[in-house]
C-alpha positions as CSV (number, residue, x, y, z in Angstrom):
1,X,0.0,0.0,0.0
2,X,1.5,3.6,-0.9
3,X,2.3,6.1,1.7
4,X,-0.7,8.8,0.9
5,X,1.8,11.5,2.3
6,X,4.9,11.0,0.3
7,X,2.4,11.2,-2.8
8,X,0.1,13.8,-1.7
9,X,1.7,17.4,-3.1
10,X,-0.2,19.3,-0.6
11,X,1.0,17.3,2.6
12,X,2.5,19.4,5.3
13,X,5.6,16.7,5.8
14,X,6.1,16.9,2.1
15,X,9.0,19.6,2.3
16,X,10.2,18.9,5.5
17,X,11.7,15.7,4.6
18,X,15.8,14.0,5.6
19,X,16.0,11.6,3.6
20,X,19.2,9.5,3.1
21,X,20.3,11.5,0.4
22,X,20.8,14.3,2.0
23,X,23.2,12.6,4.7
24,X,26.6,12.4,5.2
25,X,27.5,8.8,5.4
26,X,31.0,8.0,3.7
27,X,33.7,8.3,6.1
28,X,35.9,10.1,3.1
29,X,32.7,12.8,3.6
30,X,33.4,13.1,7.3
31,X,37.2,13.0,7.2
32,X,37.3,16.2,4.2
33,X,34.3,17.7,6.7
34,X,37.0,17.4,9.5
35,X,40.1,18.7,7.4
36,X,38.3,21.4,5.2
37,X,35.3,23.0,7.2
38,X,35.1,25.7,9.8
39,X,33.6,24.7,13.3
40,X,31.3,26.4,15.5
41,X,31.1,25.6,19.4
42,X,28.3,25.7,21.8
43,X,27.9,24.3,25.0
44,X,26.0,21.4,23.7
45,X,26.9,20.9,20.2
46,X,29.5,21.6,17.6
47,X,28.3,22.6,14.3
48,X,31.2,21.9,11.3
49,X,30.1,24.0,8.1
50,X,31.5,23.4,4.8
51,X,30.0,26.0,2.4
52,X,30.6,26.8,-1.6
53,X,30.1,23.5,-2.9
54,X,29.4,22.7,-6.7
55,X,26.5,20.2,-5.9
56,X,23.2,22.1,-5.0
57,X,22.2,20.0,-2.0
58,X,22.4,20.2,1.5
59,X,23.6,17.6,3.4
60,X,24.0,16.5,7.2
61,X,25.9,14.3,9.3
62,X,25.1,13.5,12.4
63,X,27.8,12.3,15.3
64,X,27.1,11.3,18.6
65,X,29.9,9.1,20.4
66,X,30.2,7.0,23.8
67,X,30.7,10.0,25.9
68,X,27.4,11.3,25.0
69,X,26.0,8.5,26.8
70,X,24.7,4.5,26.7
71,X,22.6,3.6,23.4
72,X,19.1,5.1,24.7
73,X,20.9,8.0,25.6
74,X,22.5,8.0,22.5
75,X,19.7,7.8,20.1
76,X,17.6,10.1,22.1
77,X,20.3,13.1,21.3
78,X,20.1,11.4,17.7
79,X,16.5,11.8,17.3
80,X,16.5,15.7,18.9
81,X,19.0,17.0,16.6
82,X,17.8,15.0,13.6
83,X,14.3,16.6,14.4
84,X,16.0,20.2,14.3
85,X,18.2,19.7,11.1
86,X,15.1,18.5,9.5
87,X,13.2,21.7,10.3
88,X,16.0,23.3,9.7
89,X,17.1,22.3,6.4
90,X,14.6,23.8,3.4
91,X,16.0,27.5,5.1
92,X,19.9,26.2,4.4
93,X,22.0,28.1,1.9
94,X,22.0,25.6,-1.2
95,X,25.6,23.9,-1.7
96,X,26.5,23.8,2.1
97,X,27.5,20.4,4.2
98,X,27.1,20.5,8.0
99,X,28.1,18.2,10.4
100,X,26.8,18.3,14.5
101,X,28.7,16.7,16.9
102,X,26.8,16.3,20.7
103,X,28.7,16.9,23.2
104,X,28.5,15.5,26.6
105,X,26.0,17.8,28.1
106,X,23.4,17.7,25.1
107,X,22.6,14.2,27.1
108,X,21.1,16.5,29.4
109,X,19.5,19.3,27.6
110,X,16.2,19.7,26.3
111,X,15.2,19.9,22.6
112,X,14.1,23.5,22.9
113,X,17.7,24.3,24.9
114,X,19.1,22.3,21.6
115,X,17.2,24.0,19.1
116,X,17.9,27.3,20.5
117,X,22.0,26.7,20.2
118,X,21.0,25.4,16.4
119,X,19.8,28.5,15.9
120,X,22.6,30.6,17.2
121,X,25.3,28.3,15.8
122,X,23.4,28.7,12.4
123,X,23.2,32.6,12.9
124,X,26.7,32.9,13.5
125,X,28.3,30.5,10.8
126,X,26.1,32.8,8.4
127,X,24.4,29.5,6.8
128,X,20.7,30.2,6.9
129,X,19.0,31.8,4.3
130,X,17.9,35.4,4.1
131,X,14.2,35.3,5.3
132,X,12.0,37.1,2.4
């Protein structure tokens, strides 16, 4: 049976999609994110920005190690900061990678504490889209 919301055009989710695509995954991606890109601390996360690329897509990888926490922990920072970056991502200046690390202490913060670093990390690395 067909998801109705993937092929309805006037879905709400529609736009607001992450799909694998736009992922880092490759560790070649991660390790020219780490050698190339400009990073951006906050007390909870660190947001790597590589902007100017020839490809028009955004993409986004996600890292959380052991020191964030045990699995659940883990996956629950996972599941926050995917939830942001997929919000996030249609207001993202075209041709830009990004990668957020958790830190230790986003085990403990909230999703709005989270979102409002995002935001300020975003503002300050000057990748967010002019709003019209």
């Amino acid at each position: 049976m067909p998801n109705p919301e993937v092929q309805n055009p006037k879905s709400k989710m529609t736009g607001l999609r992450f799909p694998k695509s736009a992922r880092l995954t490759q560790t070649s991606e991660f390790l020219r994110m780490r050698r190339e890109a400009q990073s951006f601390h906050g007390k909870f996360i660190v947001l790597s920005v590589l902007k100017n690329l020839p490809s028009a897509e955004v993409r986004i990888g996600l890292i959380t190690s052991r020191r964030v926490g045990g699995a659940v922990i883990r996956n629950r920072v996972r599941r926050r900061l995917r939830e942001i970056v997929r919000t996030a991502r249609p207001h993202i200046l075209a041709g830009t990678w990004l990668t957020v690390v958790a830190r230790q202490a986003a085990a403990r913060a909230t999703l709005q504490l989270l979102a409002a670093e995002w935001q300020q990390l975003a503002q300050r690395s000057f990748i967010l889209a002019a709003c019209s």
